[in-house]
Every structure is written in C-alpha cells, then in structure tokens.
C-alpha positions in Angstrom: 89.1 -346.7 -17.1 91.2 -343.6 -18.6 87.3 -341.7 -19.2 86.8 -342.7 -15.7 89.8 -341.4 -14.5 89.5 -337.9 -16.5 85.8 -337.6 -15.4 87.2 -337.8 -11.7 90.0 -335.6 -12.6 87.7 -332.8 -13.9 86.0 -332.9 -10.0 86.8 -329.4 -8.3 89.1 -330.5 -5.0 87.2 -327.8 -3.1 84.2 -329.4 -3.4 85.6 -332.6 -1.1 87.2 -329.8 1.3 84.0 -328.4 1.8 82.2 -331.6 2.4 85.6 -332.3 5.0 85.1 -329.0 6.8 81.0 -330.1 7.1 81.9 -333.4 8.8 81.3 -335.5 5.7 82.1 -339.2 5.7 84.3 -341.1 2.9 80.8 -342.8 2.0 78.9 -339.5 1.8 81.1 -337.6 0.1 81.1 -340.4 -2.8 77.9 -340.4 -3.0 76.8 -336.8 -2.8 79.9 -335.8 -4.9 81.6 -338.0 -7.0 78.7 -340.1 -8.4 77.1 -337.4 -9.3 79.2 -335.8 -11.7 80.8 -338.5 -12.7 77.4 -339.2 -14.2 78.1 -337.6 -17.4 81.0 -339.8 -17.6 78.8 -342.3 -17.0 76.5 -342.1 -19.1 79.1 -341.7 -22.1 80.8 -345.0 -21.2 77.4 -346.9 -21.2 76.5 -346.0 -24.5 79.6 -346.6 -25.9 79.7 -349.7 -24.4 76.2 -350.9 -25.5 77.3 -349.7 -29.2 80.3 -351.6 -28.9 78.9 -354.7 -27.6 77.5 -355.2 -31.2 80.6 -355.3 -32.6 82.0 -359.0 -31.7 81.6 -360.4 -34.8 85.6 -361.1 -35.1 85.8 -363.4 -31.8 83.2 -365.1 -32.4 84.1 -366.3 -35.6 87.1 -366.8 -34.9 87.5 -368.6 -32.5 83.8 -370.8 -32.1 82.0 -369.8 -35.6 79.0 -369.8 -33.4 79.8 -372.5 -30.9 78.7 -375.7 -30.2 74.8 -375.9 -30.7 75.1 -371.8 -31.8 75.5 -371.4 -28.1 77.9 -368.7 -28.6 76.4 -367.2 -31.6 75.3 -363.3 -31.3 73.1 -361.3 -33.5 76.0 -359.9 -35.9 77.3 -363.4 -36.6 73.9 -364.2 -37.3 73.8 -361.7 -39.4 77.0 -363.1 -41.5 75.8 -366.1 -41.7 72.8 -365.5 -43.3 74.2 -362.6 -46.0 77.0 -364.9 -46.9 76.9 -368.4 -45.4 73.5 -369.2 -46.9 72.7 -366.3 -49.3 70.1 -364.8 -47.5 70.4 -361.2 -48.6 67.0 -359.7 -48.4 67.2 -361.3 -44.8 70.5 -360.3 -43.7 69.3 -356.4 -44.2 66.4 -357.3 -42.5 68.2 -358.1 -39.3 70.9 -355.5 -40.0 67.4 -352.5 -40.0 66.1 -354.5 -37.5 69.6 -354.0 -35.6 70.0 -349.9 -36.6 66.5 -349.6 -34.7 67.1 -351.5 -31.8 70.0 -349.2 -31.3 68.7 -346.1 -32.2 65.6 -347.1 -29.8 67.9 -348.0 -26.9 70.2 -345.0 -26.9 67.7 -342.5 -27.6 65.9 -344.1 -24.5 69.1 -344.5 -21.9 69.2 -340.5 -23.1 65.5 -340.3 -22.1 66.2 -342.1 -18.8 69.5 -340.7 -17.7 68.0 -336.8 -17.9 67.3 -336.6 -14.0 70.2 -338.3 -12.9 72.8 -336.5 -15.2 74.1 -333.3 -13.5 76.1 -331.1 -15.6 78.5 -328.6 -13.6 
C-alpha cells in the first residue's frame, strides 16, 4: 500500500490537468494515466510478492504443521520436512535447487513479459 501510494505520489499533477482541460473522464484519465506509470510500481510489488510468497514456512508450521491430510502444506514446509523431519538431505537440496530455479525462471520471465507494458517517465 505505502509503494502504491509513493508510485501515485511520484505522478506529475499536470498531467491529470491536461487530460481535465481535454475533456477526460475519471475512467480515462485512470487508465491512460495512472495505470500506466504506476506500472513500474507494479511490477516491483509483484515480484516482491511472488518472492515473498515462498517464505511461509513459520505459519504454517506453526499453527497446522502441514494440515490435516498435508492440505495446508507448501513447498518450503516440504522442504523442512524432508531435511530434518525424515533426514532426507540430498532431497531437501534437491527441492531447495529445484526452488532457486523456479524463481529465478519466473522473475526473469514476469521481466520478459512486463517490457511493453512498463513505461518509464
């Protein structure tokens, strides 16, 4: 919310008194101006969202330890488990590689993706 907020304070005000003085509408002016370069913003948030959404080891085991039927279990709980649950070393840094790419992948292709609809001022 507070990147959000910055991104929209970083927004020149004379670009929305322009867009006034052509006849603009609320709609239009959000969509020609304020989506667009918030898209940096954007794009930032995503990433560091999808990075962070790997990290929910601690609530998971705290509070379910994988759930009823592992229904709640994600990828670095599986991970625990396996390294020190049921010794699985060799296995455990298989998933955690495994993991490192599928991030590395993603990122480097949300970059790839998000080149055309990032506009830098």
């Amino acid at each position: 919310m507070f990147l959000f907020l910055a991104g929209l304070q970083t927004i020149p005000r004379s670009y929305y008194e322009a867009a006034e003085i052509d006849g603009a509408t609320a709609w239009s002016k959000f969509r020609r101006i304020t989506l667009p370069l918030l898209s940096p913003t954007t794009l930032f948030v995503f990433i560091m969202q999808f990075i962070a959404s790997f990290r929910v080891f601690v609530s998971v085991s705290v509070m379910t330890s994988g759930g009823p039927a592992k229904s709640t279990q994600v990828i670095t709980y599986y991970l625990y488990e396996n390294a020190f649950r049921y010794l699985k070393f060799g296995y455990a840094s298989a998933i955690a590689v495994v993991m490192f790419a599928m991030m590395i992948i993603l990122t480097l292709l949300q970059f790839r993706l998000s080149k055309r609809r990032v506009h830098y001022q």
